[in-house]
C-alpha positions in Angstrom: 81.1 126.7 124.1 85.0 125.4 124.5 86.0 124.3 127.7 89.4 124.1 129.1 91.1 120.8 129.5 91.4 119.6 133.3 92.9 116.3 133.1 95.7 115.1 134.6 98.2 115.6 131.9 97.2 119.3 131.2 101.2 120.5 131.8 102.4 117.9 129.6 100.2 118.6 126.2 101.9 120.3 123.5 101.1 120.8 119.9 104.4 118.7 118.8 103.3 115.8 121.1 100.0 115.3 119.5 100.7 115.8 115.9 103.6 112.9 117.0 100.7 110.9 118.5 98.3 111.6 115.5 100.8 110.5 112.9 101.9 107.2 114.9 98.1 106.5 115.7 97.2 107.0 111.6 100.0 105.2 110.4 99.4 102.3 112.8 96.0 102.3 112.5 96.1 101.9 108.7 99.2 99.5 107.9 100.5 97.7 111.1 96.9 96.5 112.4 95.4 95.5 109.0 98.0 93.5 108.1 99.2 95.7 105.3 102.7 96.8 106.4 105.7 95.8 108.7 106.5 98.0 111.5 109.7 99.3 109.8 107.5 100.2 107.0 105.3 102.6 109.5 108.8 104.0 111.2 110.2 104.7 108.2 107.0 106.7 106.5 106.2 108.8 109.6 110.3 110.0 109.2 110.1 110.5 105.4 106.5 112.6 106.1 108.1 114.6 108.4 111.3 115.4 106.2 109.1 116.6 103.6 107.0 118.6 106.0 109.8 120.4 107.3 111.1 120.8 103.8 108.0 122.3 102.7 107.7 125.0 105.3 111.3 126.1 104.8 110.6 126.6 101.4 107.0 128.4 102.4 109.1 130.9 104.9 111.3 132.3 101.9 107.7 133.5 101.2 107.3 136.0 103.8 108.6 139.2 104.2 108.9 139.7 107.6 112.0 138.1 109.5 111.3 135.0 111.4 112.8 131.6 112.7 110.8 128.6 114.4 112.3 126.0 116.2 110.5 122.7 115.8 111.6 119.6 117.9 111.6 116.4 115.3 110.7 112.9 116.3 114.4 111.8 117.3 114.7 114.5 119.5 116.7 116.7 117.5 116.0 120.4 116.4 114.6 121.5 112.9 115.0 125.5 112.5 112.8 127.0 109.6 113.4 130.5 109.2 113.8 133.1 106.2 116.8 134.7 107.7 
């Protein structure tokens, strides 16, 4: 049985905040702390993944046949659309 989340940051959890914290958490996890990369290197790889994340699903939405568009708030704030319209 799932049970609901209680804790104290319930309001502030959202799907786009913890797929930020789970690709700063991998990528620091496997280059910064074993001494394998520099920080900029990190920085620089989560942007690039998410460039080709968000070129991937436009190209995925010229798939479908219904009509949609998806606003999607990128790491430096600003706002990715992916649509088919």
């Amino acid at each position: 049985m799932l049970n609901n989340y209680t804790g104290s940051d319930t309001g502030l959890l959202t799907v786009n905040g913890e797929l930020h914290k789970l690709a700063r958490n991998i990528s620091f996890g496997h280059g910064i702390h074993a001494g394998i990369h520099w920080r900029s290197d990190t920085d620089t790889s989560i942007q690039l993944g998410e460039a080709v994340a968000l070129s991937f699903l436009q190209d995925r939405a010229r798939a479908y046949n219904e009509k949609f568009a998806v606003k999607l708030t990128k790491l430096d704030g600003s706002i990715a659309t992916i649509s088919n319209q």
